[in-house]
C-alpha positions as CSV (number, residue, x, y, z in Angstrom):
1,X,112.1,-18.5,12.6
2,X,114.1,-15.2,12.6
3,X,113.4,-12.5,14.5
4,X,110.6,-9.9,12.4
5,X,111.1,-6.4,10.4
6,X,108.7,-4.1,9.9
7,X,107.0,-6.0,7.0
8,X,103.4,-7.1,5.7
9,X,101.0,-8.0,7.6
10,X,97.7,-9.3,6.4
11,X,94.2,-9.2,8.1
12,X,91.5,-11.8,7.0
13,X,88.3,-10.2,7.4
14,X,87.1,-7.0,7.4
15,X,84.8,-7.1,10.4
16,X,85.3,-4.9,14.0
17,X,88.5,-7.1,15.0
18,X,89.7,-7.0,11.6
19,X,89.7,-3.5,11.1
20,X,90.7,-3.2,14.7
21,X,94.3,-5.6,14.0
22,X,94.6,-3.2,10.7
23,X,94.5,0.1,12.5
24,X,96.9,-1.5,15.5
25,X,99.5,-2.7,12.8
26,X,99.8,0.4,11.0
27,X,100.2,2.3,14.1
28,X,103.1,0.7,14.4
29,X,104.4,1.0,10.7
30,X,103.9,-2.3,9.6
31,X,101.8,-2.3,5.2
32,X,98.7,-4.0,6.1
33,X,96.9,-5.9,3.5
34,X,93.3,-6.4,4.1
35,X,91.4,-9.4,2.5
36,X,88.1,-10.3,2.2
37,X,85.6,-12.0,0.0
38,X,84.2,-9.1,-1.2
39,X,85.4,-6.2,-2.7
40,X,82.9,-3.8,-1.3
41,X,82.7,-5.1,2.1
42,X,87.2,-3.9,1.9
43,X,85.7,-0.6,0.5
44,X,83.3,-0.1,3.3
45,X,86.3,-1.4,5.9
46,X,88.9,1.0,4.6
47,X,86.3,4.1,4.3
48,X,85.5,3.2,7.9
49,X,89.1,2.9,8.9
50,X,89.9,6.4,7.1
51,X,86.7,8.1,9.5
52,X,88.4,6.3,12.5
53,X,91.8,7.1,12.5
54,X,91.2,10.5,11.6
55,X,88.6,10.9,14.5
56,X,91.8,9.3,17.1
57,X,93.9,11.5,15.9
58,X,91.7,15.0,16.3
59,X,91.1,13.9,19.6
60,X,95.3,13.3,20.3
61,X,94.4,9.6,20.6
62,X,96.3,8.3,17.7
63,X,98.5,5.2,18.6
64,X,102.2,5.0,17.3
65,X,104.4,7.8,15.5
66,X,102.8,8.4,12.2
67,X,100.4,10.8,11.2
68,X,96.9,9.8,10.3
69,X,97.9,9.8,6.5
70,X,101.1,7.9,6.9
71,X,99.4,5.0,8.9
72,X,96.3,5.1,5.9
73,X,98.8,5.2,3.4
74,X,99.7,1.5,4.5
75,X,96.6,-0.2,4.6
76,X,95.3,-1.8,1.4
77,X,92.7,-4.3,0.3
78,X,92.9,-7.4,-1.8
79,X,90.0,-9.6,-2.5
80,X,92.4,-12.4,-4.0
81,X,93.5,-14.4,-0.9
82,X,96.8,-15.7,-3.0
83,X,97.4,-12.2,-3.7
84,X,96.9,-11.0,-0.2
85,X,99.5,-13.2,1.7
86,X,102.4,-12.9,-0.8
87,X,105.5,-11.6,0.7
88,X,103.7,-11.0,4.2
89,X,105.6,-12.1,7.7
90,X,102.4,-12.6,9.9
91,X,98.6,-13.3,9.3
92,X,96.1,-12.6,11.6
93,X,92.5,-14.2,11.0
94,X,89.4,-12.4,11.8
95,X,86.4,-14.7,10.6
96,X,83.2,-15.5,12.2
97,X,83.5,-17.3,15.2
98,X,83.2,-20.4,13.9
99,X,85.3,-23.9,13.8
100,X,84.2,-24.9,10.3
101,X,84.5,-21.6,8.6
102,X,87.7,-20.8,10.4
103,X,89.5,-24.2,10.0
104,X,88.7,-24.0,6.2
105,X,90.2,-20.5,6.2
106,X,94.0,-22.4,7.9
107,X,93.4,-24.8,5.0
108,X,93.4,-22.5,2.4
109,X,96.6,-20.2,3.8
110,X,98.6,-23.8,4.7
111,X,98.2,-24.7,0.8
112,X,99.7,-21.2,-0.1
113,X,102.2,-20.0,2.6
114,X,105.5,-20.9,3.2
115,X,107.4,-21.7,6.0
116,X,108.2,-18.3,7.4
117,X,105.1,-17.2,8.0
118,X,103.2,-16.6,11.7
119,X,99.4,-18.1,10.8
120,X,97.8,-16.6,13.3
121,X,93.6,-17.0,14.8
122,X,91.6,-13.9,16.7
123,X,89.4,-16.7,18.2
124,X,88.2,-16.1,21.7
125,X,87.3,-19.7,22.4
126,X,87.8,-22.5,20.1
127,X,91.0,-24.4,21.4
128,X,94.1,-24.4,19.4
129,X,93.9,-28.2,18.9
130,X,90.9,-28.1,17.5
131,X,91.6,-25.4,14.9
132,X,95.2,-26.1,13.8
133,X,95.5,-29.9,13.9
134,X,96.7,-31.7,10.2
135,X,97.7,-28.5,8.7
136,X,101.5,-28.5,7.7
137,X,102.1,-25.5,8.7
138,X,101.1,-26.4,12.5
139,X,104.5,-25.2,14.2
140,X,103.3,-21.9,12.6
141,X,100.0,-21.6,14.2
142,X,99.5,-19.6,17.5
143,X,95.7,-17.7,18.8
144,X,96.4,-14.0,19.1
145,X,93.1,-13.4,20.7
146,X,92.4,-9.7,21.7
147,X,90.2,-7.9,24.0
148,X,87.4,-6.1,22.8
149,X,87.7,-3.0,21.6
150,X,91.5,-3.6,20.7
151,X,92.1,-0.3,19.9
152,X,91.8,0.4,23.6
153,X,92.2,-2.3,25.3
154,X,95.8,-3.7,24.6
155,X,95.7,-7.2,26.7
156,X,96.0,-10.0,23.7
157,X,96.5,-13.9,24.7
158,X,98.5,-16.1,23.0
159,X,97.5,-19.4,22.5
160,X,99.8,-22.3,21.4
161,X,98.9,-25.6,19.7
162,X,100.7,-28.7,21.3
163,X,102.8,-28.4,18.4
164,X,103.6,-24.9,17.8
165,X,107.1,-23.8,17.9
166,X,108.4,-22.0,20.7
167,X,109.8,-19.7,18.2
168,X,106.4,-18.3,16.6
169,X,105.3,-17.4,20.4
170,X,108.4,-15.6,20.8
171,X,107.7,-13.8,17.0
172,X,104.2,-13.0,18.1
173,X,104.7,-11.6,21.8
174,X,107.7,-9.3,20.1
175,X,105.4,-8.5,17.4
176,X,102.3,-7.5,19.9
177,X,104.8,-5.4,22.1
178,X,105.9,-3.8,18.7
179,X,102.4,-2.6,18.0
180,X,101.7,-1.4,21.7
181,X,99.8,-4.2,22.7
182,X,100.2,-6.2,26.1
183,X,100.6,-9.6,25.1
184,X,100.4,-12.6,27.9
185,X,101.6,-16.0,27.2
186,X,98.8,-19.2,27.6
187,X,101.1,-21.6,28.1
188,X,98.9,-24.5,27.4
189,X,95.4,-24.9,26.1
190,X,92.4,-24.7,28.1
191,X,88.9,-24.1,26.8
192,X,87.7,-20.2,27.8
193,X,91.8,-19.5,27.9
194,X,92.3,-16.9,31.0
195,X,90.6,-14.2,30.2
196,X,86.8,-15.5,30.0
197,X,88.0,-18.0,32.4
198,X,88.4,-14.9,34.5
199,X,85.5,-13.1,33.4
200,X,82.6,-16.0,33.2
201,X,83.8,-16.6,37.0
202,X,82.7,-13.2,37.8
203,X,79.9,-13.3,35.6
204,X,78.4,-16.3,37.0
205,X,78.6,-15.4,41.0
206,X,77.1,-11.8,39.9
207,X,74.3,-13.4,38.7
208,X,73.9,-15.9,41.4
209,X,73.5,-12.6,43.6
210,X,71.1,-11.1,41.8
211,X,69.5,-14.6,41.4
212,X,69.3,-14.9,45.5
213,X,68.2,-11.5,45.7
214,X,70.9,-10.6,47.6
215,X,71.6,-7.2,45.5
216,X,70.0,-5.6,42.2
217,X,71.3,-5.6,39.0
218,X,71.8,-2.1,39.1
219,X,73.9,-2.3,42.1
220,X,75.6,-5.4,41.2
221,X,77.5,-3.2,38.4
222,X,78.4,-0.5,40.6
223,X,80.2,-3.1,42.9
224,X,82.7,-3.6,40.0
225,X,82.4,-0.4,38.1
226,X,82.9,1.8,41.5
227,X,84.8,-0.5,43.4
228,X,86.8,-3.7,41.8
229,X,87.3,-2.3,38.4
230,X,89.0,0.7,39.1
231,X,91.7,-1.0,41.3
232,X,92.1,-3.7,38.9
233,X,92.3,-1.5,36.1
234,X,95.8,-0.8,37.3
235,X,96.7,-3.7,39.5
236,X,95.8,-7.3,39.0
237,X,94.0,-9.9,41.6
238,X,97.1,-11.1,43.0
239,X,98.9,-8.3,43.1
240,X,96.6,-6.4,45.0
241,X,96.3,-9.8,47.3
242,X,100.2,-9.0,47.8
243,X,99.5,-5.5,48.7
244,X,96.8,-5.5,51.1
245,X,99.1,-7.5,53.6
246,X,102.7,-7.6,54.2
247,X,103.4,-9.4,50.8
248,X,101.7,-13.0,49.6
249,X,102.5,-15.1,52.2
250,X,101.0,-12.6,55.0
251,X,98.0,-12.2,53.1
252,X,97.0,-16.2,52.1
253,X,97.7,-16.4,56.5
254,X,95.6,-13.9,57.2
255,X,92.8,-14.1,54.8
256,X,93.1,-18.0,53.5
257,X,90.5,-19.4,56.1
258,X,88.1,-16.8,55.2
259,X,88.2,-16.7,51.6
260,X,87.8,-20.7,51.3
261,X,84.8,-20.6,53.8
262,X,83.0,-17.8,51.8
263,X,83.9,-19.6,48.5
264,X,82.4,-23.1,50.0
265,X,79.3,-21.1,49.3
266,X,79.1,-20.5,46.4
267,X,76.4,-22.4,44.6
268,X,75.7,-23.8,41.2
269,X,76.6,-22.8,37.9
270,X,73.7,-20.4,36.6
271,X,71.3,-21.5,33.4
272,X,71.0,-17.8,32.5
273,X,67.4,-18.1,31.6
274,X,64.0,-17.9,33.5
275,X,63.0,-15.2,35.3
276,X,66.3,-13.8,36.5
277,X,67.4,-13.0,32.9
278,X,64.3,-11.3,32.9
279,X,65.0,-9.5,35.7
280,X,68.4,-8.8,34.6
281,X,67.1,-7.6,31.1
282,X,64.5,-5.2,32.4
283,X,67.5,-3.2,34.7
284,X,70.0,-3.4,31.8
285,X,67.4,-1.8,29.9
286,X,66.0,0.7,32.3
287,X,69.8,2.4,31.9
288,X,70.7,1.6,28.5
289,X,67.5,0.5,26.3
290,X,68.4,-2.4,23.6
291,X,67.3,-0.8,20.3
292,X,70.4,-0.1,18.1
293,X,70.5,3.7,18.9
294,X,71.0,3.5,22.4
295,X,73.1,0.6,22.7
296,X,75.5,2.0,20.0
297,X,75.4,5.3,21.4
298,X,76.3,3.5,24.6
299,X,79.0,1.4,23.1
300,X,80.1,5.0,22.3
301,X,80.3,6.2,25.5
302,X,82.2,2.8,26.7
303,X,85.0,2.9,23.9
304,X,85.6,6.9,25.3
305,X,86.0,6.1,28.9
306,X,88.6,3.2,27.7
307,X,90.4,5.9,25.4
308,X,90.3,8.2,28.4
309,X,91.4,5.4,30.5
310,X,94.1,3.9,28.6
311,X,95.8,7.6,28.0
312,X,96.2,8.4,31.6
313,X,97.7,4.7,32.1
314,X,100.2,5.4,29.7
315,X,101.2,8.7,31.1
316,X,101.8,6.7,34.7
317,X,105.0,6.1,35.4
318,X,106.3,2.7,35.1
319,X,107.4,0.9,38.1
């Protein structure tokens, strides 16, 4: 597989991550072709994509090097899927999350592609094995899953089948760092990949402390919002292992015993039901109250903070 030009890209489906992957490939001057069953659901997609770029770039937020009616002038809809992937170098899928409707999706692109083509899935959970296996196309397949919102934040993992070619990892990672995303390679399969992996582990001992009574909800937040989460916005677990001692090795001396005697206490995995979601629910709501006004207003008010967030990253210097 050679190496790829700015060519065509095409999304398939029109939803959040869809529109998201359109937005992100035409910031970095690549015609995107957006397909979907219906032609007004693309109509409602591109009109939103039109209010949304042209928001990002009033407020100076506008990824890439194009003006807000360059990048439009590259995304277009197709309802014909045939249509839609003719002549493009990478597909990214953007379905429901789920296996049936998904693997029928691969089905109908491995019948109609051609060998040079990156068949890519946004899936955030269903293994690669499971969603690739018996197409021909297999050594073509790869998960590109991103992070929700991916306009903001850039992290994307990429997943291999057993039987995917080294070379379509290689295409994608370039690609991803093309388009100003941080890609991170998965080098084999494992259910949850490393993001949720990451984040369900932290999920599920907050909620054993809140469970134990040992902090509130409200508090529990704060812990990462006003504590962890700002240092790791910048600087990852084991880096910041490596920095609060004299390097890796001083730290796992210093700390090992410790950490393993706290994490012996840990206790079971949570059912996340009963009266602790209850609990939880009733201080989630006291904040942010869960009818569609508030929590979109408060999704609002999130997707900011990353914009604000990922602007002063990039003006950091590199090290």
């Amino acid at each position: 597989m050679t190496s790829p030009a700015a060519g065509l890209v095409v999304i398939v489906g029109s939803g959040l991550i869809g529109r998201s992957w359109a937005m992100l490939f035409a910031s970095g001057g690549f015609k995107v072709k957006l397909y979907d069953i219906e032609q007004q659901q693309i109509t409602n997609a591109l009109e939103n994509i039109r209010k949304e770029i042209k928001l990002l770039e009033q407020l100076g937020a506008l990824k890439g090097t194009l003006s807000a009616e360059q990048q439009l002038s590259l995304i277009t809809g197709c309802s014909n899927i045939q249509e839609a992937v003719e002549g493009a170098m990478h597909i990214q899928e953007c379905v429901p999350e789920n296996l049936e409707v998904k693997k029928e999706i691969f089905a109908q692109l491995d019948g109609i592609v051609g060998d040079d083509v990156v068949l890519s899935s946004s899936t955030s959970c269903l293994l690669p094995s499971r969603l690739f296996s018996g197409l021909a196309h297999v050594k073509q397949c790869v998960v590109a899953h991103p992070v929700n919102p991916p306009y903001y934040v850039p992290l994307v993992e990429l997943v291999p089948h057993p039987e995917t070619a080294p070379a379509t990892v290689d295409r994608t990672h370039a690609l991803m760092q093309k388009i100003g995303q941080s890609p991170v390679r998965v080098l084999k399969e494992i259910d949850g990949f490393a993001l949720n992996r990451l984040q369900y582990a932290v999920i599920s001992e907050a909620w054993r402390l809140v469970q134990d009574g040992i902090v509130s909800p409200s508090d529990l937040d704060l812990v990462m919002s006003d504590g962890l989460g700002l240092r790791y916005a910048f600087v990852g677990p084991l880096e910041t292992m490596h920095l609060n001692a004299e390097g890796m090795l001083s730290y796992c001396n210093r700390y090992g015993e410790g950490m393993k005697r706290v994490l012996k206490t840990f206790g079971p995995i949570p059912e996340f039901s009963g009266s602790t979601v209850e609990k939880v629910h009733q201080a989630m709501c006291v904040k942010v109250p869960d009818d569609p006004e508030h929590l979109a207003a408060r999704r609002q008010w999130r997707d900011a903070c990353l914009m604000r967030l990922a602007k002063l990253k990039s003006q950091m210097p590199s090290q």
